[in-house]
C-alpha positions, 0 to 999 in steps of 0.5 A, spaced: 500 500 500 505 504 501 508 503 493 503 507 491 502 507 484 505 502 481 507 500 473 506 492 471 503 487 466 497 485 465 498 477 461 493 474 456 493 465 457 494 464 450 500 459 446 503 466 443 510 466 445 511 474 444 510 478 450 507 483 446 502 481 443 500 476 450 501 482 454 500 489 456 502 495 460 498 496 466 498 500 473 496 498 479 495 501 486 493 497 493 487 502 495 486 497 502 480 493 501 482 493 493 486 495 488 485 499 483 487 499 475 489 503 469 487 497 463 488 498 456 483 495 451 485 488 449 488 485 442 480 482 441 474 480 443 477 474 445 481 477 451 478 479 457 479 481 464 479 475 470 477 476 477 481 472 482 475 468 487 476 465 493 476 458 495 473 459 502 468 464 501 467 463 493 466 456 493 460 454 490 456 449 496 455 442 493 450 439 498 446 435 494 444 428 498 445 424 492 452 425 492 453 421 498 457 414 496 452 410 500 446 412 496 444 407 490 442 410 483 435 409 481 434 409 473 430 413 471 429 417 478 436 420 479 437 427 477 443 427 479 448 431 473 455 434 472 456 434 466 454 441 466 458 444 471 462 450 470 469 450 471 470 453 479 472 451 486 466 447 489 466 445 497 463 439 498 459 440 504 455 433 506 457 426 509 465 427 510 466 433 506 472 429 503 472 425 495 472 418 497 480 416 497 477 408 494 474 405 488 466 406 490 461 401 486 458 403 480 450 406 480 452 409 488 453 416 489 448 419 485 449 416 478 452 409 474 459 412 476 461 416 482 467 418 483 474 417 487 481 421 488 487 417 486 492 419 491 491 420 499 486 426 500 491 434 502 492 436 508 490 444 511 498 445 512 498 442 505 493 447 502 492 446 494 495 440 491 493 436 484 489 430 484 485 426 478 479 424 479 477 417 477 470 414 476 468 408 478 470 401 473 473 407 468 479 408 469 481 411 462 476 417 464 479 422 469 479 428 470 485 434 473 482 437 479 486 441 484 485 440 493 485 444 498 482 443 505 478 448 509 473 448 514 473 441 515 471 440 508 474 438 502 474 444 496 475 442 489 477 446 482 473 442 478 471 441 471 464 438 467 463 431 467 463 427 460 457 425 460 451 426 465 453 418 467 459 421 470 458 425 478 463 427 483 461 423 489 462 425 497 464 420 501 461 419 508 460 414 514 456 407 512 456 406 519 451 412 520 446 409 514 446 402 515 439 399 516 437 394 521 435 386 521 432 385 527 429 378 525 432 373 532 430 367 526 437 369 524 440 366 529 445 360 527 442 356 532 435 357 531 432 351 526 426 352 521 421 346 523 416 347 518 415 351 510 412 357 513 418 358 518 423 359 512 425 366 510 429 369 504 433 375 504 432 375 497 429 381 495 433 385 500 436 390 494 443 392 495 445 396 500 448 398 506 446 394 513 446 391 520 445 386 524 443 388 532 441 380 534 445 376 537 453 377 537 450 383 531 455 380 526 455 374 521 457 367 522 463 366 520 462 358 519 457 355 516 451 352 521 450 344 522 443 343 522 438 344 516 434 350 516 440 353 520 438 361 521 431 360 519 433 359 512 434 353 507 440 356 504 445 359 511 449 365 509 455 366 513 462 370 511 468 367 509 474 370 512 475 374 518 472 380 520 475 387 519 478 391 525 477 398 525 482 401 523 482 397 517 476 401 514 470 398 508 474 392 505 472 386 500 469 379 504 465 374 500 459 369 504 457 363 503 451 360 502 451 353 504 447 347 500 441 343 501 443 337 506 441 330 502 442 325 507 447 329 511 451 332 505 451 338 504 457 343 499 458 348 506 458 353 499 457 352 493 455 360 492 460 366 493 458 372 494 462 379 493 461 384 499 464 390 503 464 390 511 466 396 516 467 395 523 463 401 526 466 399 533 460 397 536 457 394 530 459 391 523 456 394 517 455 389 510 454 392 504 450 386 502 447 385 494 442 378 496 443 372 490 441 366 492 432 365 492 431 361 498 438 364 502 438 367 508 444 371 512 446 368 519 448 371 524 453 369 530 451 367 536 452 362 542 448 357 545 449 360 551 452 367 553 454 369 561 455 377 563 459 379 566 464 373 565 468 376 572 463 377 577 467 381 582 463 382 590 464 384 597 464 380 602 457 378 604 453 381 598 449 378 593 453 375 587 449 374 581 451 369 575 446 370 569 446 365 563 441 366 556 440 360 553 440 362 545 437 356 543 430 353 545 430 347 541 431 341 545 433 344 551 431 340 558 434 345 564 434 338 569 440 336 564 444 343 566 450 343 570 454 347 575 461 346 577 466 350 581 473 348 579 476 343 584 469 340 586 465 335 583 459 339 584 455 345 585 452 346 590 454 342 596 453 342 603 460 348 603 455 351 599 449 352 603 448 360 601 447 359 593 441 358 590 439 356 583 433 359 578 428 354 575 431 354 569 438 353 572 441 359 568 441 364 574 445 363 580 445 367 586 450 367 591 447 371 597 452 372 604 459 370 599 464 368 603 471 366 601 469 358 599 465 362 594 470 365 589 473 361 584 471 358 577 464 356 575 462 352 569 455 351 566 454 345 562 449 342 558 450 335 554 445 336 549 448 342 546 454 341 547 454 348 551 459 350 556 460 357 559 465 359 564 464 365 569 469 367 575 468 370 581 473 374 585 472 377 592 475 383 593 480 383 600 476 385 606 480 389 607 485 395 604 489 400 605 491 405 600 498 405 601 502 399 603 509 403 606 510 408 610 516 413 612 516 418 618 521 421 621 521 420 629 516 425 632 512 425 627 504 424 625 502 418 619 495 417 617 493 410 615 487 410 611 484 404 610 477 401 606 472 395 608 470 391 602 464 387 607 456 388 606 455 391 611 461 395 613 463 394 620 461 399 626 467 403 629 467 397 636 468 392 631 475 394 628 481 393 632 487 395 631 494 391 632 502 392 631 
């Protein structure tokens, strides 16, 4: 601003290499909340004068939902199009914000051909890098588009697609808009006994879902029993679940075939899917192709919470099993044991008590003789589980040792972890 008036070049973007014709003289002064010119009139018609836009507060908003990679494209009902964006910088402003970094699927994201950014997404200390934008299946189709972060939303300089089959994708969260199966019969224990309790996942579409039964994950191994899960063809993954820093990866189901006469092809049908794990969930993107096929959810027989029972002397302590299958199930057949005796309960064993259906155990007033390793077993479903009840001491102290100088104080804290707590007459103290 200082400078005042000041003599510079105004250039055309043309291939002619002289300076003459591709330039002109111009002046320039910084007047504070803009500058101000003195142009010439230009060569031609075809030259003109450009404004530089700012990608944060220029950026055009792309927050058309379509967009996000979780959405599917319907034929016919899809209004989805960029192949009549200007050239410009547009901000991405739904699901992440971000392009995704991954090959989609085709017919997601708006159109037959959502997009992805070949190389790893800029960072805001990066500012403005050079990407290629591919689309989903075409590898021969990109497009040069330049990144930067801001605002935690990804801005892109970009350009019209080739065709209206061609959209720029935003990337988002599957997790978020997975939909629920919640039908028990999905549990891999639980066996269809006639033809109209026989279900099929066929005409589910392909989409994004979840599981919120049982282990809320699918089986990983092909059930035993015929008309497993509720279906005549049981699917179940064929390889091991996802962690979650692993992100959406491939994994392929397995339907299993009829059983005739106890033989059975565990899977003579693969399909192609992704998974996430979401922490608390797995999230499948699924595309059904067996007619009579049925996704399996993981279970077992029996499940324990919690599987340590911590307790303070002369509480109450509670074991609670469920049985996730009621199919041939007796509870006179149930066991306890406590490792290290024979059986459960026993003379020494007075204060515990088992439910009718022999899957709660109550131990009121626990003492030491309680704690340990207790095992339920049922032998007609080959069902085990193991619980461990610890016992706090009755007694702890915060700190164990102690140094003071001769002549002076020390406090002893201590806490009593018996129900209930003893009266002040009760406690002694000893050297």
């Amino acid at each position: 601003r200082l400078q005042g008036v000041v003599n510079s070049n105004v250039c055309y973007s043309t291939n002619l290499i002289n300076e003459k014709v591709s330039c002109q003289e111009a002046r320039v002064k910084n007047c504070g909340g803009y500058y101000l010119y003195q142009l010439y009139k230009s060569h031609s018609k075809s030259y003109g004068f450009c404004v530089a836009q700012d990608q944060c507060t220029d950026a055009t908003r792309l927050d058309d939902r379509w967009r996000l990679i979780t959405n599917p494209y319907v034929s016919g009902q899809s209004k989805a199009a960029d192949n009549s964006l200007k050239k410009g910088w547009y901000r991405l402003a739904e699901g992440h914000g971000t392009m995704p970094d991954y090959e989609p699927d085709t017919k997601y994201g708006g159109q037959s051909y959502p997009s992805y950014v070949l190389g790893e997404l800029p960072t805001p200390d990066e500012g403005e890098v050079k990407r290629t934008a591919r689309f989903a299946s075409i590898a021969s189709n990109t497009r040069e588009i330049r990144i930067k972060e801001l605002w935690r939303a990804l801005h892109l300089l970009a350009t019209a697609t080739a065709s209206v089959s061609y959209v720029y994708s935003i990337d988002t969260d599957v997790c978020l808009h997975a939909y629920k199966l919640s039908e028990e019969w999905r549990n891999q224990f639980y066996i269809s006994e006639t033809e109209e309790d026989r279900h099929t996942d066929f005409n589910l579409g392909k989409d994004w879902y979840q599981f919120t039964t049982g282990f809320k994950m699918m089986a990983e191994a092909p059930p035993l029993e015929q008309y497993s899960c509720g279906t005549l063809h049981p699917a179940y993954i064929n390889q091991a679940h996802p962690s979650v820093s692993d992100g959406v990866v491939p994994r392929e189901v397995c339907y299993k075939e009829d059983e005739v006469d106890g033989i059975y092809q565990a899977c003579y049908a693969v399909e192609d899917i992704r998974v996430k794990n979401c922490g608390e969930f797995y999230a499948y993107q699924l595309n059904p192709i067996v007619q009579d096929g049925a996704y399996c959810v993981y279970n077992r027989k029996t499940s324990c919470e919690p599987k340590v029972v911590h307790a303070k002397y002369g509480e109450l302590a509670v074991i609670n099993c469920t049985l996730n299958s009621e199919k041939d199930f007796d509870s006179d057949e149930v066991s306890w044991t406590k490792l290290n005796s024979v059986t459960l309960p026993d003379e020494s064993l007075s204060n515990v008590a088992i439910s009718d259906d022999s899957l709660l155990v109550n131990i009121a007033d626990i003492a030491d003789q309680n704690a340990g390793v207790y095992a339920l077993y049922i032998p007609s479903t080959a069902t085990s589980e193991l619980v461990e009840v610890i016992l706090y001491n009755a007694v702890e102290a915060s700190q164990k040792y102690y140094t003071v100088e001769q002549g002076g104080d020390v406090e002893i804290e201590v806490e009593f972890n018996v129900v209930p707590a003893p009266s002040p007459t009760q406690i002694s103290w000893k050297k």
